[in-house]
C-alpha positions in Angstrom: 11.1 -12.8 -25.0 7.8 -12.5 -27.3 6.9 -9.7 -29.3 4.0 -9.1 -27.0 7.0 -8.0 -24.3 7.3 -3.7 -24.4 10.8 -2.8 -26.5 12.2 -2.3 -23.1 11.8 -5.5 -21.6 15.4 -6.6 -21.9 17.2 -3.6 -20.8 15.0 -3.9 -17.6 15.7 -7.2 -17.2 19.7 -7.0 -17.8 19.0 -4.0 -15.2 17.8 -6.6 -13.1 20.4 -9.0 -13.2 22.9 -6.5 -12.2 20.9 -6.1 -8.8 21.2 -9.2 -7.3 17.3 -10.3 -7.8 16.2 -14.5 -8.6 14.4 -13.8 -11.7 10.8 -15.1 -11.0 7.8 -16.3 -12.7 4.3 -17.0 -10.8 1.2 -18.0 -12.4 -1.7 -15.9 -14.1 -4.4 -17.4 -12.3 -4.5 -16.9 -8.6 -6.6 -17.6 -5.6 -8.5 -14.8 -4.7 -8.9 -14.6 -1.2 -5.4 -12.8 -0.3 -6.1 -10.1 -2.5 -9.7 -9.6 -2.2 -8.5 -9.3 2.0 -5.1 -7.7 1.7 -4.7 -5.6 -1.0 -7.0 -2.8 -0.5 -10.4 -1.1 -1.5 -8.7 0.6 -4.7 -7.5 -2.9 -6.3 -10.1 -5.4 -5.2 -13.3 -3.3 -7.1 -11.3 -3.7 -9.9 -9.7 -7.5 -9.9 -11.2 -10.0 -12.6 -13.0 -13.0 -10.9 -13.0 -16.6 -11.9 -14.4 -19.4 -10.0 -12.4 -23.2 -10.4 -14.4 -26.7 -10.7 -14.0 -27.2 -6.9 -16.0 -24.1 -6.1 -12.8 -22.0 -5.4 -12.3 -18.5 -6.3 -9.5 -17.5 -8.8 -8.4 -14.2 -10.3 -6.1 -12.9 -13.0 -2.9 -11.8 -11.5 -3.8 -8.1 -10.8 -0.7 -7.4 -8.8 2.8 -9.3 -8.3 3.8 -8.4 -5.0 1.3 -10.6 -3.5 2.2 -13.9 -5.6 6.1 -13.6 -4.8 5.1 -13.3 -1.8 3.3 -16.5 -1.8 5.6 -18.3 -4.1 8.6 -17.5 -1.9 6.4 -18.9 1.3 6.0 -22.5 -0.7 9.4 -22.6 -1.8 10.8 -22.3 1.8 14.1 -20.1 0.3 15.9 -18.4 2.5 16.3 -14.9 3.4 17.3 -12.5 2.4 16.6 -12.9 -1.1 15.6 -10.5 -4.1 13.3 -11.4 -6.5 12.8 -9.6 -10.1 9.9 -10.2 -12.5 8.6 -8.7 -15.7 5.0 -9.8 -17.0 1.5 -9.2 -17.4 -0.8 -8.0 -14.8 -4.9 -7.7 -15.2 -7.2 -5.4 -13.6 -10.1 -2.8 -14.4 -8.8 0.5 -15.5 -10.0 4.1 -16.2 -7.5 4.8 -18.5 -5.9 2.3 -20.9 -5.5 -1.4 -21.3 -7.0 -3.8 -19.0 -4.4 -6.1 -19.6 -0.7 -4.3 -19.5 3.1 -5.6 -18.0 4.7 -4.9 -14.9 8.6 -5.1 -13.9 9.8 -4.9 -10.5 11.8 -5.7 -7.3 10.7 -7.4 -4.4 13.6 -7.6 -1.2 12.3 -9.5 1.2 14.3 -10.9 4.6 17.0 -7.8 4.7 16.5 -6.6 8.2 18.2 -3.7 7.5 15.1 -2.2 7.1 17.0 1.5 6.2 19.1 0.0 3.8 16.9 -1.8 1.8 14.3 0.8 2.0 16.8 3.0 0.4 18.0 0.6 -1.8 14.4 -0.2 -3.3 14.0 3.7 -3.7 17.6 3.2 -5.8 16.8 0.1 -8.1 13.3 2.2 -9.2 15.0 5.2 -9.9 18.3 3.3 -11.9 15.1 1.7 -14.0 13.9 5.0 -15.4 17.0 6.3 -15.6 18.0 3.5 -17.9 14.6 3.6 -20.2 14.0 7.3 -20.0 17.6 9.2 -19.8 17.3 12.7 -19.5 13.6 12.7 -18.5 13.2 15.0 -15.0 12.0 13.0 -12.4 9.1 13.7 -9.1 10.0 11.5 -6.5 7.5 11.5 -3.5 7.7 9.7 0.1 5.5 9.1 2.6 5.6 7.2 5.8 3.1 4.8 7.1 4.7 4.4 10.5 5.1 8.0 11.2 1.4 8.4 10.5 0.4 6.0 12.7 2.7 6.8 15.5 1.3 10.7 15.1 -2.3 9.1 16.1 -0.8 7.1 18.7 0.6 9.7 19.9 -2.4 11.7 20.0 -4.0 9.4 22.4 -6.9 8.3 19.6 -8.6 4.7 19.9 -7.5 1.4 18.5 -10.9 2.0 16.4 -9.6 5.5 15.0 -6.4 4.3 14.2 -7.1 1.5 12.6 -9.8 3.6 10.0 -7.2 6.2 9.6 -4.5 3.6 8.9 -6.8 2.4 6.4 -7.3 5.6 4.6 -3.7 6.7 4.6 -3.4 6.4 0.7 -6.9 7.9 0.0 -7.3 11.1 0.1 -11.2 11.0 0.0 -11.1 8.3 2.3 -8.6 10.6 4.8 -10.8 13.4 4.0 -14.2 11.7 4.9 -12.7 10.2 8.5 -11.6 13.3 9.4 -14.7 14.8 8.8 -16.6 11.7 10.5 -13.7 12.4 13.6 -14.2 16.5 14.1 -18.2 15.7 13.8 -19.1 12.4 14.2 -22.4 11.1 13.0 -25.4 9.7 14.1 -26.1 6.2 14.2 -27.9 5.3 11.6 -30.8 3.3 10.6 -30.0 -0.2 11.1 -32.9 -3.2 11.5 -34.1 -4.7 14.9 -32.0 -8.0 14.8 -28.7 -6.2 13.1 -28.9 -3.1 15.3 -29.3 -5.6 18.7 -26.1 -7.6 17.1 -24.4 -4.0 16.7 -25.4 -3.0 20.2 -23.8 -6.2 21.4 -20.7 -6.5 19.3 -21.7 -9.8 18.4 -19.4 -10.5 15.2 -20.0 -14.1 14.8 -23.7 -13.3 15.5 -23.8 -10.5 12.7 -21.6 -12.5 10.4 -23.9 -15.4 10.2 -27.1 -12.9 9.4 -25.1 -11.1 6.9 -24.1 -14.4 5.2 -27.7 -15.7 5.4 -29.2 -12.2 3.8 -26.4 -12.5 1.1 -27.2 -16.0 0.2 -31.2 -15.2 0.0 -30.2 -12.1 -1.8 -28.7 -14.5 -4.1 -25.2 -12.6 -3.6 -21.5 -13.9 -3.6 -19.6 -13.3 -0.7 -16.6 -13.6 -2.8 -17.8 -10.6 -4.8 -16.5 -8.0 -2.4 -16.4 -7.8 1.2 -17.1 -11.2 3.4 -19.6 -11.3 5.8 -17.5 -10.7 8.6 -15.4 -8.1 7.0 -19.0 -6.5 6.9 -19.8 -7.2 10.2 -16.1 -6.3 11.8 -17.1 -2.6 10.0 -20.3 -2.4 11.4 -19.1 -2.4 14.7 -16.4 -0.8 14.3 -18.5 2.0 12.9 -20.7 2.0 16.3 -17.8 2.6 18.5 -16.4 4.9 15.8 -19.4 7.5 16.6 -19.1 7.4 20.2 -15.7 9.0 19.9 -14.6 13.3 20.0 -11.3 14.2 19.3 -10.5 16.9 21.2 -9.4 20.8 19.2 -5.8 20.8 20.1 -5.2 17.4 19.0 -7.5 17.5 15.7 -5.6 20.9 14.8 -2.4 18.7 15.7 -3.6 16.3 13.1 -3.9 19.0 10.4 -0.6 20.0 11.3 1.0 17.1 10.7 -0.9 16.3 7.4 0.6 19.6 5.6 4.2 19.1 6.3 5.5 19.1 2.8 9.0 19.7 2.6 12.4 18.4 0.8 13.4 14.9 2.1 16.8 16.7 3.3 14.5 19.0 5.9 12.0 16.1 6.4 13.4 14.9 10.1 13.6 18.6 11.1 10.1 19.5 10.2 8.8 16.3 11.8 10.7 17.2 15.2 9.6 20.7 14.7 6.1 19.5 14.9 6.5 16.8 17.7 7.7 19.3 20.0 5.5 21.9 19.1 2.8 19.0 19.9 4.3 18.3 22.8 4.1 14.5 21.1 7.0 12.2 21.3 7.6 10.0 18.1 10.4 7.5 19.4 11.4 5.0 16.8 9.3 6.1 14.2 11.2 9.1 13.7 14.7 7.7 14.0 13.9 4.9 12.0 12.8 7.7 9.2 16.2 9.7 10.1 18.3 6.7 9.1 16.7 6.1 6.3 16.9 9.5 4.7 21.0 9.1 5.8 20.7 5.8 3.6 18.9 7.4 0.4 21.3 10.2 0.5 24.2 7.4 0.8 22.8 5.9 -2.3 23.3 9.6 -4.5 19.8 10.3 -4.5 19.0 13.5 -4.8 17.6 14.3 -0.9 17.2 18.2 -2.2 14.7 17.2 -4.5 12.7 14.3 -3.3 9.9 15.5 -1.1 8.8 13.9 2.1 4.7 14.1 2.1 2.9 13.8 5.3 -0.2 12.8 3.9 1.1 10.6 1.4 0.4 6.7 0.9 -0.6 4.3 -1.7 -3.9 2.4 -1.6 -2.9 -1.2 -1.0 -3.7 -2.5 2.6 -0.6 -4.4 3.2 1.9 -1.0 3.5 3.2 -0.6 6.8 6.9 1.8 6.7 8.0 3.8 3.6 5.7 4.3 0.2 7.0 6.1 -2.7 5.8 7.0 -5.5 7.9 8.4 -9.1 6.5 10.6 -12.0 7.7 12.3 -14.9 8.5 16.1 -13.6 4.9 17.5 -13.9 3.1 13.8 -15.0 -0.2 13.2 -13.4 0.8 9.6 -13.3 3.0 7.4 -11.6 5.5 5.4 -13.3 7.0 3.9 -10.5 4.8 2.8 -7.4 6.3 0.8 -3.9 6.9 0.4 -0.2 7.3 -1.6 3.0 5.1 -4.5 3.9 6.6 -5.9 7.1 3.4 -7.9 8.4 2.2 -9.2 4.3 4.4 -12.4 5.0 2.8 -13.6 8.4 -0.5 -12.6 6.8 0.1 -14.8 3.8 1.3 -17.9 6.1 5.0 -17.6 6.8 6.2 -18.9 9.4 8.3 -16.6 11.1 8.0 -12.6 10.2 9.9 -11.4 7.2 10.3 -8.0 6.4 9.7 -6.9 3.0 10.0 -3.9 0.6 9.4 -3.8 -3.4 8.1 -1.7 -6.1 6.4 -2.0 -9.5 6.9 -0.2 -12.6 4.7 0.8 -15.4 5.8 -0.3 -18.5 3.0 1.1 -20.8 3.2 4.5 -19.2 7.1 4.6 -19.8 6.7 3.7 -23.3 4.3 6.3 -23.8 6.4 8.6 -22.3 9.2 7.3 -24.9 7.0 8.1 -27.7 6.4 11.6 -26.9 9.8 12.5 -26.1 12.1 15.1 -28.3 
């Protein structure tokens, strides 16, 4: 342990130990391309770019989850198996460092989905117990899988969902697709050859006159979006606008989106709701019942964490629980996780493996330590 490693490094890892995790260490430099396609609007705008002598593109390791991931994939381990790590992590920020450490937890294989979900919840919240005693703790859920099976449910497109899904996390991205959904715009101004590619849903087509624009605009597809990322969105955006969701079931939406209540009332208010929709949630909702029973069995405090409807985090790759911990009344997390059931496949796994993990801020904790009585 150097002196670069935050004061608290060691209790977190002893913490650590005493969980049950393989200690892990994955490299600083990375290849790009899962994170620039995985990992969400919010984190790739801000990821620092290399490029190797062979002509592929590297980053500075902006995140961990993705690199266990990856390193847990090439080492053909079995499951299930938690890994721990505590290092540096590099991205763009508004507020402090662009260079700052990470410790976390990442479970993946348990397909006990309840129980590790609540476990995950438990390791994150034993952490700032440890390096913050005393400190009053927000602890906030939210539910990927409810979410989506609420638009399921309320008979929307494959198109809809899938934007929706995708803003889950946002709230100006939520905000701006349900505004798009109760009044959906015009098509706008596209050229001849892109608007007949559009027309056709031609994504090869509009993928290769992207790429060639890009390259004579002397632009790097690896600098954001790839061409057929682009193209996918255009067309996506086309169907998008022929689409009207109907009063009841945008006021149903609304509905949903403002349930805000103690964890411990969380399945009643979502049954409240689904019934007063007229809206069956099946498995989705008793897959969120059995969790809660698992948290509670765990001595978290069910009274005081609250279940948000609206809630997510903005990384792509979420698909069950997210959670989120602050100090009582901090306008930053400290702790930051959730499911990611398909991430594995995605990255080249063989067979699915379920996955759940957090990350915690170490910079924001110390600061926290610095200020306190």
């Amino acid at each position: 342990m150097t002196s670069r490693y935050p004061a608290i490094s060691a209790d977190i890892i002893n913490l650590f130990a005493t969980r049950n995790t393989h200690a892990v260490e994955v490299a600083v430099l990375q290849p790009a391309d899962p994170f620039l396609d995985m990992a969400g609007e919010d984190l790739r705008r801000r990821i620092f770019l290399t490029e190797s002598e062979t002509g592929q593109t590297l980053c500075l390791r902006p995140e961990f989850t993705i690199p266990v991931c990856l390193d847990h994939i090439s080492s053909q381990a079995g499951t299930p198996r938690r890994y721990s790590y505590l290092g540096e992590v590099f991205r763009q920020r508004r507020e402090g460092g662009n260079e700052f450490f990470q410790g976390g937890i990442e479970d993946l294989g348990d397909r006990d989905t309840a129980e590790a979900d609540a476990r995950s919840l438990a390791d994150a919240h034993a952490l700032l117990a440890l390096v913050l005693p005393g400190q009053a703790l927000a602890i906030t859920l939210g539910d990927q899988t409810i979410f989506e099976a609420v638009l399921a449910a309320l008979g929307l497109p494959r198109g809809w969902r899938m934007r929706l899904a995708r803003a889950f996390g946002s709230a100006p991205m939520l905000q701006a697709a349900l505004a798009d959904l109760a009044n959906p715009p015009r098509n706008g101004q596209l050229s001849g050859p892109v608007a007949a590619l559009v027309l056709d849903g031609d994504v090869e087509g509009l993928s290769a006159h992207i790429a060639g624009g890009m390259e004579a605009a002397g632009l790097s597809a690896s600098a954001g979006r790839s061409p057929a990322d682009i193209a996918r969105r255009l067309i996506e955006k086309a169907e998008l606008r022929s689409v009207r969701l109907s009063n009841e079931a945008f006021s149903a939406l609304k509905v949903f989106l403002a349930i805000d209540v103690p964890l411990d009332g969380a399945v009643q208010a979502l049954d409240a709701f689904a019934s007063g929709a007229g809206l069956s949630l099946g498995a989705a909702l008793e897959k969120f019942a059995a969790r809660a029973k698992a948290i509670e069995a765990h001595g978290l405090p069910v009274g005081t964490i609250r279940y948000d409807a609206a809630f997510g985090r903005p990384l792509d790759y979420y698909t069950g629980l997210v959670f989120e911990i602050a100090a009582q009344n901090g306008d930053r997390p400290l702790v930051g996780g959730g499911r990611y059931d398909r991430l594995l496949t995605l990255l080249g796994a063989k067979t699915p493996i379920p996955g759940v993990g957090f990350s915690v801020w170490l910079d924001r904790i110390e600061a926290l330590r610095e200020t306190a009585p």
